[in-house]
C-alpha positions in Angstrom: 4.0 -13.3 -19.6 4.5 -12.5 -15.8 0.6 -14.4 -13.8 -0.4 -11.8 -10.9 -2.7 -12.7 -8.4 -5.0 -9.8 -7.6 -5.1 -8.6 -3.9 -7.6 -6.2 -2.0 -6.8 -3.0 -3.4 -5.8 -4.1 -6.5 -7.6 -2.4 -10.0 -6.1 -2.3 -13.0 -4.9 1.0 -13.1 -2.9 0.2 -9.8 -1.4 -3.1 -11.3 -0.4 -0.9 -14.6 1.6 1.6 -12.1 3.1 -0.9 -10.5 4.7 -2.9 -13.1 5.3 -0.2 -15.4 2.3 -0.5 -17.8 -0.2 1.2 -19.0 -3.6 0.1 -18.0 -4.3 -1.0 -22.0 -1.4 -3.4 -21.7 -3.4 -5.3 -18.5 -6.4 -4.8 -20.3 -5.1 -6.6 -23.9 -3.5 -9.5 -22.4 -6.9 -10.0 -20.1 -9.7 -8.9 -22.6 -12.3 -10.1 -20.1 -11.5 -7.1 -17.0 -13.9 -4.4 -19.0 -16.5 -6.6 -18.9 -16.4 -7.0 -14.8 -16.7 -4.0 -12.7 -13.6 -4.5 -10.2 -11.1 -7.0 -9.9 -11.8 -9.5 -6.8 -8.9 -11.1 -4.8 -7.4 -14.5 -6.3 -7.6 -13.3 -9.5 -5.5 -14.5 -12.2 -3.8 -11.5 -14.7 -1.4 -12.2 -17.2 1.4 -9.0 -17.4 3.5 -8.5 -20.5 7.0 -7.0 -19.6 7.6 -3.9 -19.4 9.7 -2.5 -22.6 12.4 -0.6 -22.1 12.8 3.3 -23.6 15.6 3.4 -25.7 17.2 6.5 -27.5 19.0 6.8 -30.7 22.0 9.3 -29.7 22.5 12.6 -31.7 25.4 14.6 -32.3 27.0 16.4 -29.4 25.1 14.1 -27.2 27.1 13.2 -24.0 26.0 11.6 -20.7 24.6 15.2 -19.0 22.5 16.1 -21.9 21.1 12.8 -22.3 20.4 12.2 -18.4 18.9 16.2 -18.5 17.2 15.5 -21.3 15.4 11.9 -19.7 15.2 13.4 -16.2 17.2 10.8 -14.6 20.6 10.5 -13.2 24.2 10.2 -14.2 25.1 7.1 -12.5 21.8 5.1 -14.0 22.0 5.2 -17.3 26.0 4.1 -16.8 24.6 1.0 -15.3 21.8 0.5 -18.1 24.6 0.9 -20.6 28.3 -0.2 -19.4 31.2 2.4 -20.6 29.0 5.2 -21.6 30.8 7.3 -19.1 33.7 6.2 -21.0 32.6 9.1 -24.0 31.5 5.9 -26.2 28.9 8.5 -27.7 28.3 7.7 -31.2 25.5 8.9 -33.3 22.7 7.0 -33.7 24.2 4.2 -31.2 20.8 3.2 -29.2 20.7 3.6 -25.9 18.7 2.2 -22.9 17.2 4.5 -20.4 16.2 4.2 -17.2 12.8 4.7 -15.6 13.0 8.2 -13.6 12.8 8.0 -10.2 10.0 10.7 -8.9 11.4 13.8 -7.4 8.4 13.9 -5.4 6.4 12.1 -2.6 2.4 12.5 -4.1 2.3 11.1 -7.2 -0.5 9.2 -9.3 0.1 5.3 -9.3 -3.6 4.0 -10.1 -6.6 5.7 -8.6 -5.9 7.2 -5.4 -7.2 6.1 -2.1 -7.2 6.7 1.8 -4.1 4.2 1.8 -2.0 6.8 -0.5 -3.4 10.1 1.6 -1.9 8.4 4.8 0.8 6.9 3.5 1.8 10.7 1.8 0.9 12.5 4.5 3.4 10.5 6.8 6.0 10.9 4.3 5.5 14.6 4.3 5.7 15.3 7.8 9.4 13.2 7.5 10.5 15.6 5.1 8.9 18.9 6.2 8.7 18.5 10.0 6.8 22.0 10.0 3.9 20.5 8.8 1.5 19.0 11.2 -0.9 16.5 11.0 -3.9 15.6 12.8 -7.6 13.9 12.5 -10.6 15.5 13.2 -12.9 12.2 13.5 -13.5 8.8 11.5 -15.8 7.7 9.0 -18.9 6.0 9.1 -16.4 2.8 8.9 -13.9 4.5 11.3 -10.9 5.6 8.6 -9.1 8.8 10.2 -10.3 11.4 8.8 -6.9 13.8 8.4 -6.0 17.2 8.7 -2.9 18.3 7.3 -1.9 22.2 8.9 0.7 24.5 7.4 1.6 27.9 8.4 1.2 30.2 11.8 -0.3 33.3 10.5 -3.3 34.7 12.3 -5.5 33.8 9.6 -7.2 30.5 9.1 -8.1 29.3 5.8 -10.0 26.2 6.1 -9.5 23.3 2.4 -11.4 20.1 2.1 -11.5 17.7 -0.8 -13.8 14.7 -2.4 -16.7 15.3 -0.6 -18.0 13.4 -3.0 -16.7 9.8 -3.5 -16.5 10.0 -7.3 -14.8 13.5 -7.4 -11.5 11.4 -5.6 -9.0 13.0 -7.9 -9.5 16.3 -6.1 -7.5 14.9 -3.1 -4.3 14.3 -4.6 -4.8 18.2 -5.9 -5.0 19.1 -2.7 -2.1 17.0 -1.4 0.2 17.9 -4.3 0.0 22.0 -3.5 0.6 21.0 0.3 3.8 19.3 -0.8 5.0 22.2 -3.7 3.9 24.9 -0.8 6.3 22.9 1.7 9.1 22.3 -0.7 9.0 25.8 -1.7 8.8 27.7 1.8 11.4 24.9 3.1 13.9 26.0 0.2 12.7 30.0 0.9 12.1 30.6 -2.8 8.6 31.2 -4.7 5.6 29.4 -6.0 4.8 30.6 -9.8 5.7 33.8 -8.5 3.8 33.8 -5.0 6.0 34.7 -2.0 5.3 31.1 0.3 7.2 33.2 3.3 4.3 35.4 3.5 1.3 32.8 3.5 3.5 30.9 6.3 3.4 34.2 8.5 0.2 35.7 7.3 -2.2 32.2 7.4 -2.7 29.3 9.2 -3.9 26.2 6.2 -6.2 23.7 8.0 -6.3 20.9 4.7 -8.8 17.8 4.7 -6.9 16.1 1.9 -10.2 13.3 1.6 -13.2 14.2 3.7 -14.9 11.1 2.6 -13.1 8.0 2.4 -15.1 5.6 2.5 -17.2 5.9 -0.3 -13.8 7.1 -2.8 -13.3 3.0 -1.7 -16.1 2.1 -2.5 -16.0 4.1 -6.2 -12.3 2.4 -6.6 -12.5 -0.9 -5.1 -16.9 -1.5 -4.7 -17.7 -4.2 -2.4 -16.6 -7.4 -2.1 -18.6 -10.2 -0.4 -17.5 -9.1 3.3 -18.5 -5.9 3.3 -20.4 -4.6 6.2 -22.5 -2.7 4.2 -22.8 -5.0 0.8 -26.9 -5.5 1.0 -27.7 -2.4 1.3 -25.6 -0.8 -1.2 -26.8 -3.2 -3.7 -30.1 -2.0 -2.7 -29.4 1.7 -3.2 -27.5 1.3 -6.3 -30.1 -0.5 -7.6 -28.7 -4.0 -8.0 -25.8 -2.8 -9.9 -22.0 -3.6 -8.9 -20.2 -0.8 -10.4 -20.0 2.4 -8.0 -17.8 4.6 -10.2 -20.5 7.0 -10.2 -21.7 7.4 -6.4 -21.2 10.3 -5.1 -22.3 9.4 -1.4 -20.8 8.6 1.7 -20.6 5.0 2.7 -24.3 4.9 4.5 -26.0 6.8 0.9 -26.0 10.4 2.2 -24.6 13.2 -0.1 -22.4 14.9 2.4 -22.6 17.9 0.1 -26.4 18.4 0.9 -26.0 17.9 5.0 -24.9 21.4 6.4 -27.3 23.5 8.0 -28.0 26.2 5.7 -31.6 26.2 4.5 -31.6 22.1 5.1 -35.0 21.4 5.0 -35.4 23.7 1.7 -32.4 21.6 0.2 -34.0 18.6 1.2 -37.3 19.0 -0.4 -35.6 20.1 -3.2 -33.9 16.9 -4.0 -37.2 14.6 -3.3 -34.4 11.7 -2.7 -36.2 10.1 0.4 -34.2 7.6 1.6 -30.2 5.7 1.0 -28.8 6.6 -2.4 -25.7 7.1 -4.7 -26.3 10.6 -4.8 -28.7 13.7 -3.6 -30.1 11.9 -0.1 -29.6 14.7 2.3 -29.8 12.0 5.3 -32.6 12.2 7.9 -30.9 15.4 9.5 -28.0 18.0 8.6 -24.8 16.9 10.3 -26.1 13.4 10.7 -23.1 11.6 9.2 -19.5 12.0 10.9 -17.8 13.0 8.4 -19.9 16.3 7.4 -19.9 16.5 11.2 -16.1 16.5 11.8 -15.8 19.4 9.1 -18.3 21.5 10.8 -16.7 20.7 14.0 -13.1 21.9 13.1 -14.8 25.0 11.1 -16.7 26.1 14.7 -13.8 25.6 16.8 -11.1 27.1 14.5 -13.6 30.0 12.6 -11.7 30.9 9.6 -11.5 34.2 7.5 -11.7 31.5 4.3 -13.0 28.2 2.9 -12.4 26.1 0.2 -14.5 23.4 -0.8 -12.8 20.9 -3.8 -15.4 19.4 -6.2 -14.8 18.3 -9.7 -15.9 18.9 -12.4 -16.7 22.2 -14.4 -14.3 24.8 -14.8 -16.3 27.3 -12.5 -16.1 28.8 -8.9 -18.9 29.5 -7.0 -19.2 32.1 -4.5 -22.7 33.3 -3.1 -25.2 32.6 -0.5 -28.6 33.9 0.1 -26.8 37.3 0.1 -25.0 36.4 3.4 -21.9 36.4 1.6 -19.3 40.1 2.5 -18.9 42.4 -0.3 -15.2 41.6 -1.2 -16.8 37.7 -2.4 -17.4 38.5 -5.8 -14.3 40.6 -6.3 -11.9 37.4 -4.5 -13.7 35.4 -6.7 -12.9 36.8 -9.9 -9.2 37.2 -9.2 -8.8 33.3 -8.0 -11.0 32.9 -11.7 -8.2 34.7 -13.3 -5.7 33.1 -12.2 -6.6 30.0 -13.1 -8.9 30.3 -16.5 -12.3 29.2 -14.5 -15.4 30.8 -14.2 -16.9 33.1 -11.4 -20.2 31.7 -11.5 -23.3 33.2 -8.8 -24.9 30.2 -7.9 -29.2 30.0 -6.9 -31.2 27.2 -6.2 -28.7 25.3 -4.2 -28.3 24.9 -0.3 -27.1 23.1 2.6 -23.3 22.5 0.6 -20.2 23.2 2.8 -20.0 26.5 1.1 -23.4 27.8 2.0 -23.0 26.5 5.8 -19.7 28.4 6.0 -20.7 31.9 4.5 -24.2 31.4 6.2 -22.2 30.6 10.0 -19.1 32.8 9.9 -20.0 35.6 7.1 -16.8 35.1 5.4 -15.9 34.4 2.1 -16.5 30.6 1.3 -16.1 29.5 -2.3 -16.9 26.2 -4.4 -14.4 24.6 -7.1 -15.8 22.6 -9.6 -12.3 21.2 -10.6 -11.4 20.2 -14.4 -14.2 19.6 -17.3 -15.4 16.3 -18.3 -17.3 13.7 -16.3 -16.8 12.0 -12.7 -14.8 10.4 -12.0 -12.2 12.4 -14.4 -9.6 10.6 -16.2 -5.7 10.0 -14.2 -4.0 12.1 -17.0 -6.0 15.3 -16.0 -4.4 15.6 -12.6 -1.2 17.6 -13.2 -3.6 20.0 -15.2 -5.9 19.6 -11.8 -3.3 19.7 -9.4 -1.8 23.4 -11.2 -5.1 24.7 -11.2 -5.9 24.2 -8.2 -2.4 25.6 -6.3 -3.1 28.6 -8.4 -6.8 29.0 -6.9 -5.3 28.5 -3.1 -2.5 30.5 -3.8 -4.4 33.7 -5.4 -6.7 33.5 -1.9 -3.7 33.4 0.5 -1.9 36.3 -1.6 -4.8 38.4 -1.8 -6.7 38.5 1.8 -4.4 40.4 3.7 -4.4 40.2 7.4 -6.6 43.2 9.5 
Protein backbone atom coordinates (compact mmCIF):
# COMPACT_ATOMS: atom_id res chain seq x y z
CA UNK A 1 0.00 0.00 0.00
CA UNK A 2 1.16 3.62 -1.09
CA UNK A 3 2.04 5.70 3.05
CA UNK A 4 0.73 9.54 2.55
CA UNK A 5 1.58 12.07 4.75
CA UNK A 6 -1.33 14.36 5.38
CA UNK A 7 -0.85 18.16 4.64
CA UNK A 8 -2.98 21.33 5.62
CA UNK A 9 -5.95 20.95 3.50
CA UNK A 10 -5.92 17.51 3.35
CA UNK A 11 -9.44 15.33 4.50
CA UNK A 12 -10.20 12.23 3.40
CA UNK A 13 -12.45 13.02 0.84
CA UNK A 14 -9.65 15.20 -0.82
CA UNK A 15 -7.01 12.32 -0.61
CA UNK A 16 -9.80 9.78 -2.18
CA UNK A 17 -10.00 12.42 -5.31
CA UNK A 18 -6.71 12.62 -5.57
CA UNK A 19 -5.56 9.15 -5.90
CA UNK A 20 -8.50 7.90 -7.48
CA UNK A 21 -10.39 6.33 -4.48
CA UNK A 22 -13.27 6.46 -2.97
CA UNK A 23 -13.24 7.94 0.47
CA UNK A 24 -14.32 4.13 1.91
CA UNK A 25 -11.10 2.84 0.42
CA UNK A 26 -9.00 5.62 2.80
CA UNK A 27 -11.26 4.86 5.41
CA UNK A 28 -10.80 0.67 5.36
CA UNK A 29 -7.14 0.69 5.15
CA UNK A 30 -7.16 3.44 8.15
CA UNK A 31 -10.15 2.33 10.39
CA UNK A 32 -9.16 4.90 13.03
CA UNK A 33 -10.02 8.48 10.62
CA UNK A 34 -13.98 8.13 11.71
CA UNK A 35 -13.14 8.19 15.04
CA UNK A 36 -11.04 11.74 14.75
CA UNK A 37 -12.84 14.74 13.49
CA UNK A 38 -10.13 15.98 10.79
CA UNK A 39 -7.01 14.80 9.64
CA UNK A 40 -3.89 16.90 11.20
CA UNK A 41 -0.65 17.51 9.19
CA UNK A 42 2.15 14.62 9.54
CA UNK A 43 -0.27 12.12 9.43
CA UNK A 44 0.38 8.73 8.37
CA UNK A 45 -2.47 7.07 5.65
CA UNK A 46 -1.96 3.90 4.07
CA UNK A 47 -3.57 4.14 0.18
CA UNK A 48 -4.44 0.90 -1.64
CA UNK A 49 -3.99 1.30 -5.46
CA UNK A 50 -6.23 2.40 -7.54
CA UNK A 51 -7.87 -0.59 -9.67
CA UNK A 52 -8.24 -0.20 -12.99
CA UNK A 53 -11.79 -0.35 -15.05
CA UNK A 54 -11.75 -2.92 -17.36
CA UNK A 55 -14.43 -3.95 -20.08
CA UNK A 56 -15.25 -7.18 -21.51
CA UNK A 57 -15.71 -6.30 -25.43
CA UNK A 58 -19.09 -7.12 -27.21
CA UNK A 59 -19.89 -7.66 -30.65
CA UNK A 60 -19.57 -4.92 -33.11
CA UNK A 61 -17.41 -3.20 -30.62
CA UNK A 62 -14.59 -1.06 -32.17
CA UNK A 63 -12.35 1.65 -30.77
CA UNK A 64 -15.10 4.77 -31.32
CA UNK A 65 -17.91 3.00 -29.72
CA UNK A 66 -15.86 1.87 -26.81
CA UNK A 67 -14.05 5.39 -26.30
CA UNK A 68 -17.98 6.99 -26.76
CA UNK A 69 -19.25 4.74 -24.73
CA UNK A 70 -16.32 5.39 -21.64
CA UNK A 71 -16.19 9.10 -22.43
CA UNK A 72 -12.59 9.20 -23.13
CA UNK A 73 -10.40 9.51 -26.07
CA UNK A 74 -9.24 7.49 -29.09
CA UNK A 75 -5.60 7.85 -28.58
CA UNK A 76 -5.82 6.64 -24.66
CA UNK A 77 -7.23 3.60 -24.56
CA UNK A 78 -4.60 2.66 -27.63
CA UNK A 79 -1.92 3.38 -25.07
CA UNK A 80 -3.78 1.39 -22.18
CA UNK A 81 -4.06 -1.54 -24.62
CA UNK A 82 -1.24 -1.68 -27.49
CA UNK A 83 -2.73 -2.69 -31.11
CA UNK A 84 -6.28 -2.06 -30.46
CA UNK A 85 -6.27 0.37 -33.18
CA UNK A 86 -5.01 -2.44 -35.05
CA UNK A 87 -9.08 -3.94 -35.20
CA UNK A 88 -7.80 -6.63 -32.58
CA UNK A 89 -11.63 -6.51 -31.30
CA UNK A 90 -12.60 -9.82 -30.13
CA UNK A 91 -15.58 -10.52 -28.07
CA UNK A 92 -15.20 -10.84 -24.63
CA UNK A 93 -11.34 -9.91 -24.89
CA UNK A 94 -11.00 -7.56 -21.57
CA UNK A 95 -9.97 -4.36 -21.96
CA UNK A 96 -8.31 -1.64 -19.82
CA UNK A 97 -9.83 1.79 -19.77
CA UNK A 98 -8.59 4.85 -18.94
CA UNK A 99 -9.68 7.31 -16.35
CA UNK A 100 -11.64 10.25 -18.29
CA UNK A 101 -10.12 13.41 -18.29
CA UNK A 102 -12.92 16.20 -17.23
CA UNK A 103 -14.27 18.20 -19.97
CA UNK A 104 -14.76 20.89 -17.53
CA UNK A 105 -12.87 23.33 -15.15
CA UNK A 106 -15.33 23.10 -11.72
CA UNK A 107 -15.58 19.90 -10.69
CA UNK A 108 -15.92 18.06 -7.19
CA UNK A 109 -12.45 16.59 -5.94
CA UNK A 110 -13.16 16.36 -2.00
CA UNK A 111 -15.11 19.01 -0.25
CA UNK A 112 -14.75 22.26 -1.82
CA UNK A 113 -12.98 25.21 -0.40
CA UNK A 114 -11.83 28.98 -1.03
CA UNK A 115 -8.63 27.37 -2.65
CA UNK A 116 -10.91 25.59 -5.44
CA UNK A 117 -13.26 28.99 -5.97
CA UNK A 118 -9.94 30.90 -6.71
CA UNK A 119 -8.24 28.47 -8.37
CA UNK A 120 -11.70 28.02 -10.85
CA UNK A 121 -12.38 31.28 -11.06
CA UNK A 122 -8.79 32.00 -12.51
CA UNK A 123 -9.19 29.26 -14.87
CA UNK A 124 -12.41 30.56 -16.05
CA UNK A 125 -11.43 33.90 -16.84
CA UNK A 126 -8.38 32.03 -19.13
CA UNK A 127 -10.93 30.32 -21.07
CA UNK A 128 -13.87 32.91 -21.23
CA UNK A 129 -12.00 36.26 -21.25
CA UNK A 130 -15.61 37.85 -21.11
CA UNK A 131 -16.05 37.05 -17.78
CA UNK A 132 -14.73 39.40 -15.17
CA UNK A 133 -13.66 38.93 -11.84
CA UNK A 134 -13.35 41.03 -8.91
CA UNK A 135 -13.54 41.19 -4.89
CA UNK A 136 -15.76 43.15 -3.02
CA UNK A 137 -13.75 42.88 0.51
CA UNK A 138 -12.02 40.11 2.82
CA UNK A 139 -13.03 38.11 5.57
CA UNK A 140 -12.83 38.43 9.05
CA UNK A 141 -9.26 36.48 8.28
CA UNK A 142 -8.71 38.63 5.17
CA UNK A 143 -9.64 35.70 2.17
CA UNK A 144 -10.86 37.78 -1.01
CA UNK A 145 -14.08 37.70 -1.07
CA UNK A 146 -14.87 37.24 -5.14
CA UNK A 147 -17.16 38.45 -7.50
CA UNK A 148 -17.45 36.71 -10.59
CA UNK A 149 -19.67 39.23 -13.45
CA UNK A 150 -21.12 38.00 -16.64
CA UNK A 151 -23.13 39.80 -19.15
CA UNK A 152 -23.81 43.76 -20.08
CA UNK A 153 -27.43 44.01 -20.05
CA UNK A 154 -29.06 46.86 -18.29
CA UNK A 155 -30.31 44.69 -15.62
CA UNK A 156 -28.42 43.59 -12.59
CA UNK A 157 -29.14 40.36 -10.96
CA UNK A 158 -27.18 40.12 -7.88
CA UNK A 159 -26.19 35.73 -6.66
CA UNK A 160 -24.40 34.88 -3.46
CA UNK A 161 -23.68 31.39 -2.09
CA UNK A 162 -22.79 29.55 1.43
CA UNK A 163 -23.62 32.13 3.63
CA UNK A 164 -23.58 29.69 5.85
CA UNK A 165 -20.29 27.69 6.41
CA UNK A 166 -22.02 24.22 6.42
CA UNK A 167 -24.27 24.86 3.34
CA UNK A 168 -20.52 25.00 1.18
CA UNK A 169 -21.77 22.77 -1.50
CA UNK A 170 -23.96 25.64 -2.82
CA UNK A 171 -20.80 27.34 -4.19
CA UNK A 172 -19.61 24.99 -6.55
CA UNK A 173 -23.59 25.26 -7.85
CA UNK A 174 -23.09 28.52 -8.32
CA UNK A 175 -19.69 28.18 -10.05
CA UNK A 176 -20.72 25.26 -12.22
CA UNK A 177 -23.81 27.47 -13.96
CA UNK A 178 -21.19 30.36 -14.39
CA UNK A 179 -19.04 27.96 -16.29
CA UNK A 180 -22.19 26.00 -18.47
CA UNK A 181 -23.63 29.88 -18.98
CA UNK A 182 -19.97 30.82 -20.34
CA UNK A 183 -19.40 27.69 -22.36
CA UNK A 184 -22.78 27.98 -23.83
CA UNK A 185 -22.96 31.86 -24.80
CA UNK A 186 -19.04 31.46 -25.99
CA UNK A 187 -20.21 28.52 -28.44
CA UNK A 188 -23.64 30.84 -29.30
CA UNK A 189 -25.93 27.83 -28.71
CA UNK A 190 -28.57 27.18 -25.67
CA UNK A 191 -28.79 26.21 -22.16
CA UNK A 192 -31.68 23.32 -21.66
CA UNK A 193 -33.49 25.37 -24.04
CA UNK A 194 -32.71 29.02 -22.59
CA UNK A 195 -31.34 31.51 -25.31
CA UNK A 196 -27.74 32.57 -23.20
CA UNK A 197 -27.42 35.48 -26.05
CA UNK A 198 -30.29 37.14 -24.51
CA UNK A 199 -29.33 37.01 -20.64
CA UNK A 200 -25.72 38.42 -21.97
CA UNK A 201 -27.55 41.49 -23.63
CA UNK A 202 -30.56 41.71 -21.34
CA UNK A 203 -28.58 41.26 -17.64
CA UNK A 204 -25.65 42.08 -16.06
CA UNK A 205 -24.83 38.66 -13.27
CA UNK A 206 -22.89 40.03 -10.21
CA UNK A 207 -21.97 36.17 -8.54
CA UNK A 208 -20.36 35.76 -4.96
CA UNK A 209 -19.46 32.12 -5.63
CA UNK A 210 -18.51 31.79 -1.38
CA UNK A 211 -19.59 34.72 0.68
CA UNK A 212 -18.18 33.22 3.70
CA UNK A 213 -14.95 31.50 3.53
CA UNK A 214 -13.70 31.31 6.41
CA UNK A 215 -15.97 29.36 8.34
CA UNK A 216 -16.69 26.65 4.95
CA UNK A 217 -12.72 26.13 6.36
CA UNK A 218 -13.38 25.84 9.27
CA UNK A 219 -16.53 23.14 8.62
CA UNK A 220 -13.81 21.27 6.11
CA UNK A 221 -10.58 21.52 7.77
CA UNK A 222 -11.55 22.88 11.87
CA UNK A 223 -8.79 24.28 13.64
CA UNK A 224 -5.57 23.19 14.09
CA UNK A 225 -3.32 24.27 17.05
CA UNK A 226 -2.22 27.74 15.20
CA UNK A 227 -5.25 29.07 14.60
CA UNK A 228 -5.92 32.56 15.51
CA UNK A 229 -9.10 32.00 16.66
CA UNK A 230 -8.77 28.19 18.20
CA UNK A 231 -9.83 29.27 22.03
CA UNK A 232 -12.60 30.79 21.27
CA UNK A 233 -14.09 28.54 18.89
CA UNK A 234 -13.61 25.73 21.30
CA UNK A 235 -15.50 27.96 23.60
CA UNK A 236 -18.51 28.52 21.34
CA UNK A 237 -18.69 25.08 20.09
CA UNK A 238 -18.83 24.00 23.31
CA UNK A 239 -15.56 22.09 23.68
CA UNK A 240 -16.13 20.00 20.72
CA UNK A 241 -13.60 19.65 17.68
CA UNK A 242 -15.91 18.77 14.94
CA UNK A 243 -17.38 21.93 13.04
CA UNK A 244 -19.24 20.18 10.36
CA UNK A 245 -22.31 21.64 11.63
CA UNK A 246 -21.46 25.58 12.20
CA UNK A 247 -23.16 27.56 10.27
CA UNK A 248 -21.32 30.95 11.35
CA UNK A 249 -18.72 33.02 10.11
CA UNK A 250 -15.31 32.73 11.56
CA UNK A 251 -15.90 35.23 14.71
CA UNK A 252 -19.62 33.01 15.61
CA UNK A 253 -22.02 35.44 13.84
CA UNK A 254 -24.76 33.92 11.50
CA UNK A 255 -24.28 36.15 8.56
CA UNK A 256 -27.81 35.15 7.61
CA UNK A 257 -29.31 37.06 10.65
CA UNK A 258 -27.09 40.53 10.15
CA UNK A 259 -28.95 42.62 7.54
CA UNK A 260 -30.91 45.41 8.46
CA UNK A 261 -34.39 44.43 8.02
CA UNK A 262 -36.27 44.23 11.38
CA UNK A 263 -32.61 43.45 13.17
CA UNK A 264 -33.47 44.03 16.47
CA UNK A 265 -36.85 41.84 16.07
CA UNK A 266 -34.64 39.05 14.55
CA UNK A 267 -32.36 39.36 17.28
CA UNK A 268 -34.62 38.93 20.11
CA UNK A 269 -36.08 36.32 18.34
CA UNK A 270 -33.09 34.07 18.32
CA UNK A 271 -32.16 34.73 22.32
CA UNK A 272 -28.41 33.64 21.13
CA UNK A 273 -26.59 36.39 23.17
CA UNK A 274 -23.19 36.10 22.46
CA UNK A 275 -20.35 33.87 19.81
CA UNK A 276 -21.95 30.72 18.48
CA UNK A 277 -22.15 28.01 15.72
CA UNK A 278 -25.32 29.26 14.61
CA UNK A 279 -28.25 31.96 15.24
CA UNK A 280 -25.86 34.97 17.02
CA UNK A 281 -26.97 37.94 15.06
CA UNK A 282 -23.60 39.80 16.20
CA UNK A 283 -23.76 42.90 18.37
CA UNK A 284 -25.08 45.03 15.27
CA UNK A 285 -26.46 44.29 11.56
CA UNK A 286 -23.62 44.68 9.11
CA UNK A 287 -21.02 44.19 11.86
CA UNK A 288 -19.02 41.47 10.12
CA UNK A 289 -17.21 42.21 6.71
CA UNK A 290 -18.43 39.85 4.89
CA UNK A 291 -22.41 40.61 5.30
CA UNK A 292 -20.96 44.07 4.90
CA UNK A 293 -19.22 43.59 1.49
CA UNK A 294 -22.62 42.02 0.11
CA UNK A 295 -24.65 44.95 1.26
CA UNK A 296 -22.05 47.19 -0.08
CA UNK A 297 -21.99 45.82 -3.73
CA UNK A 298 -25.98 45.52 -3.48
CA UNK A 299 -26.14 49.65 -2.63
CA UNK A 300 -23.75 50.59 -5.15
CA UNK A 301 -24.89 48.28 -8.04
CA UNK A 302 -29.07 48.27 -7.01
CA UNK A 303 -30.32 45.30 -8.79
CA UNK A 304 -33.78 44.52 -10.30
CA UNK A 305 -33.03 40.69 -8.64
CA UNK A 306 -31.36 38.71 -5.94
CA UNK A 307 -30.58 35.36 -5.23
CA UNK A 308 -29.53 34.09 -2.05
CA UNK A 309 -28.11 30.10 -2.12
CA UNK A 310 -28.88 28.11 1.04
CA UNK A 311 -29.13 24.45 1.29
CA UNK A 312 -31.14 22.49 2.21
CA UNK A 313 -35.05 21.95 1.59
CA UNK A 314 -36.44 21.84 -1.69
CA UNK A 315 -38.28 25.26 -1.30
CA UNK A 316 -37.95 29.01 -2.46
CA UNK A 317 -38.80 31.72 -0.41
CA UNK A 318 -40.01 34.91 -1.60
CA UNK A 319 -41.82 37.46 0.89
CA UNK A 320 -41.12 40.18 3.13
CA UNK A 321 -43.32 42.06 5.49
CA UNK A 322 -45.42 42.74 2.34
CA UNK A 323 -42.60 44.96 0.91
CA UNK A 324 -42.07 42.50 -1.69
CA UNK A 325 -43.79 43.90 -5.72
CA UNK A 326 -46.64 42.09 -6.89
CA UNK A 327 -45.00 40.02 -9.74
CA UNK A 328 -42.87 38.07 -6.48
CA UNK A 329 -45.19 35.39 -6.02
CA UNK A 330 -45.92 34.83 -9.65
CA UNK A 331 -41.55 34.80 -10.46
CA UNK A 332 -41.58 32.61 -7.77
CA UNK A 333 -43.73 29.91 -8.88
CA UNK A 334 -42.34 29.80 -12.37
CA UNK A 335 -38.43 29.40 -11.00
CA UNK A 336 -40.47 26.48 -8.63
CA UNK A 337 -41.57 24.96 -11.81
CA UNK A 338 -38.83 24.76 -13.34
CA UNK A 339 -37.01 23.11 -11.08
CA UNK A 340 -39.53 20.70 -8.85
CA UNK A 341 -39.14 23.07 -5.54
CA UNK A 342 -41.55 24.70 -3.53
CA UNK A 343 -42.81 28.34 -3.52
CA UNK A 344 -43.02 28.63 0.09
CA UNK A 345 -44.37 32.45 1.89
CA UNK A 346 -42.14 32.63 4.64
CA UNK A 347 -43.21 34.56 8.41
CA UNK A 348 -41.41 34.88 11.44
CA UNK A 349 -38.03 35.35 9.92
CA UNK A 350 -35.92 38.61 9.42
CA UNK A 351 -32.74 40.31 8.95
CA UNK A 352 -31.61 37.38 6.06
CA UNK A 353 -30.11 38.82 2.81
CA UNK A 354 -33.44 38.32 1.20
CA UNK A 355 -35.50 40.42 3.56
CA UNK A 356 -32.61 43.34 3.54
CA UNK A 357 -32.90 43.28 -0.30
CA UNK A 358 -36.72 43.39 -0.95
CA UNK A 359 -36.94 45.63 2.27
CA UNK A 360 -33.94 48.28 0.53
CA UNK A 361 -34.65 48.12 -3.15
CA UNK A 362 -38.46 46.77 -3.47
CA UNK A 363 -37.43 44.27 -5.95
CA UNK A 364 -37.94 40.80 -6.11
CA UNK A 365 -35.37 38.94 -3.71
CA UNK A 366 -35.75 35.22 -3.29
CA UNK A 367 -34.25 32.44 -0.93
CA UNK A 368 -33.16 28.77 -2.14
CA UNK A 369 -33.06 26.19 0.19
CA UNK A 370 -30.94 23.97 -2.18
CA UNK A 371 -31.31 19.88 -2.19
CA UNK A 372 -33.16 17.86 0.82
CA UNK A 373 -31.35 16.07 3.42
CA UNK A 374 -29.10 17.54 6.16
CA UNK A 375 -26.03 20.12 6.22
CA UNK A 376 -23.59 19.64 5.16
CA UNK A 377 -25.17 17.53 2.09
CA UNK A 378 -23.48 14.58 0.76
CA UNK A 379 -20.68 15.24 -2.53
CA UNK A 380 -22.90 12.97 -4.77
CA UNK A 381 -25.92 15.48 -4.56
CA UNK A 382 -24.13 18.21 -6.43
CA UNK A 383 -24.73 17.46 -10.07
CA UNK A 384 -28.50 17.07 -8.92
CA UNK A 385 -27.66 20.65 -6.95
CA UNK A 386 -25.65 22.16 -9.55
CA UNK A 387 -28.88 21.42 -12.39
CA UNK A 388 -31.29 22.72 -10.12
CA UNK A 389 -29.87 25.48 -9.36
CA UNK A 390 -28.92 26.77 -13.33
CA UNK A 391 -32.55 26.06 -13.89
CA UNK A 392 -33.63 28.44 -10.92
CA UNK A 393 -31.14 31.31 -12.38
CA UNK A 394 -31.96 30.67 -15.68
CA UNK A 395 -35.99 30.78 -15.31
CA UNK A 396 -35.22 34.45 -13.48
CA UNK A 397 -33.01 35.83 -16.27
CA UNK A 398 -35.52 34.46 -19.06
CA UNK A 399 -38.50 35.69 -17.43
CA UNK A 400 -37.82 39.47 -16.06
CA UNK A 401 -37.74 41.32 -19.15
CA UNK A 402 -36.06 44.58 -19.37
CA UNK A 403 -38.46 48.00 -19.02
Amino acid sequence: MLQYVTHKGDTVSRIAAAYGLTPEHVIQGNPWVVKQAYLHPGQIIYLPSAPRSRYALQAGDNAEKVSALFNICVEELEKLNPGILSGHFHPGKVVVIPTPKPNRVVVLRGEYGPTHVEEDIAALLDKYPFLEKDTIGCSVMGKPLYLIKIGRGARHLHVNAALHANEWLTSPCLMSFIEEYAAAYAGGGLWNGHHVQDWFNNWTLWAIPMANPDGVELVQEGAGPDHLYLNDLLKWNGGRRGYRHWKANIRGVDLGDQFPAHWEEEAARRGVTGPAPRDYSGHAPLCEPEAAALAALAERIPGDAAVSLHSQGGEIYWNYRGYEPQESAELAARLASACGYRAVELTGSDAGFKDWFIQQFRKPGFTVELGMGKNPLPLADFEDMALETGLIIGALLSIVKVK
